[in-house]
C-alpha positions in Angstrom: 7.8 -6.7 -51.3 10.9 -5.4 -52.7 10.7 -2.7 -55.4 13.0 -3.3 -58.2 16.2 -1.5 -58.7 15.4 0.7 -61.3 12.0 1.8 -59.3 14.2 2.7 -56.3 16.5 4.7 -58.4 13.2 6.7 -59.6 11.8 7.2 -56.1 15.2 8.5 -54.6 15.4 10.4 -57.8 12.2 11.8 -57.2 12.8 12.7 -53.6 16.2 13.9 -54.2 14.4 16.6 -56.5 10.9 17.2 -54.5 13.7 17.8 -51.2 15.7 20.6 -53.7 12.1 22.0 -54.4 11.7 22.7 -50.6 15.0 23.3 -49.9 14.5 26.9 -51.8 11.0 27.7 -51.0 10.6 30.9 -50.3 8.3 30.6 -47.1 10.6 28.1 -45.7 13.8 29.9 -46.1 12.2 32.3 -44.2 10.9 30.3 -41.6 15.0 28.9 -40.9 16.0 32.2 -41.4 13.9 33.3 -38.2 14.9 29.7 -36.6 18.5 30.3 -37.3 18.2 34.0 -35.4 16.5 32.1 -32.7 19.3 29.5 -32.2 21.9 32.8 -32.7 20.0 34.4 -29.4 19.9 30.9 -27.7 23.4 31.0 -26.7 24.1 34.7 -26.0 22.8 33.3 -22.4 24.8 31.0 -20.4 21.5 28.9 -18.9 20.3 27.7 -22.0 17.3 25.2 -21.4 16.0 28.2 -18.7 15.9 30.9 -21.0 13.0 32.4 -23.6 15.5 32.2 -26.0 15.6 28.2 -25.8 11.6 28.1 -25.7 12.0 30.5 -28.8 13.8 28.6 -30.6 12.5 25.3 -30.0 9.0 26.4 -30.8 10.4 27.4 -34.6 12.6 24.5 -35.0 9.5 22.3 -34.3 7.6 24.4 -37.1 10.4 24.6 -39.4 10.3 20.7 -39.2 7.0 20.5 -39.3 6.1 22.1 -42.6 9.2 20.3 -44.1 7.7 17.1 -43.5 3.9 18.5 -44.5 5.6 19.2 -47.8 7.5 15.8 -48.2 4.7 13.9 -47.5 1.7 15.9 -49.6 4.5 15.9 -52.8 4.6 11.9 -52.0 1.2 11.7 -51.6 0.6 13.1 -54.9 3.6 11.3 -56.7 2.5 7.5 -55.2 -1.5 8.2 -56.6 0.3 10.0 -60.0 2.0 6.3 -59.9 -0.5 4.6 -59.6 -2.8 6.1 -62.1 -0.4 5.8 -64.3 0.7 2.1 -63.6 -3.3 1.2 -64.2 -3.9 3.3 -67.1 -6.6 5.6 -65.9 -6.7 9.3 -67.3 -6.8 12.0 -64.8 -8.8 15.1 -65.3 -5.8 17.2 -66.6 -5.2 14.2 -69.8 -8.8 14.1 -70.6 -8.9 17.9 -70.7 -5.8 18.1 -72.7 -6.9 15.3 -75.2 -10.6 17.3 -76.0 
């Protein structure tokens, strides 16, 4: 099933803004910060795949990536049931506390 254009527009609107979000989180930034130090140490040796420094920095690119991708997918998680509350009309908790 292919969405329609203007429903692809929204969704890679959407994602365009939910990847800025992360982008400038504050535990992520730090997170590649220490991953970027990592890499930085990683070829200050000349054996590269031997050294701690290459285990080091493996081990925090795979969690930097990790918790990038936990975020993408629990803000698209959220956005695709928002969607489809709202497509079927049903209130959510925060609209019926908002209407009382």
């Amino acid at each position: 099933m292919d969405f329609p254009p203007w429903m692809q527009r929204a969704i890679q609107a959407r994602l365009d803004e939910v990847s800025a979000l992360i982008e400038h989180d504050p535990e992520l930034s730090r997170v590649r910060g220490e991953t970027n130090e990592a890499f930085e140490a990683l070829f200050a040796s000349k054996d590269v795949e031997q050294t701690p420094e290459y285990a080091e920095w493996e081990s925090r690119y795979i969690v930097t990536k990790g918790i990038e991708n936990e975020r993408l997918y629990m803000q698209g998680l959220r956005d695709g049931i928002q969607l489809k509350v709202s497509l079927l009309g049903v209130s959510t908790p925060e609209e019926i506390d908002t209407k009382a």
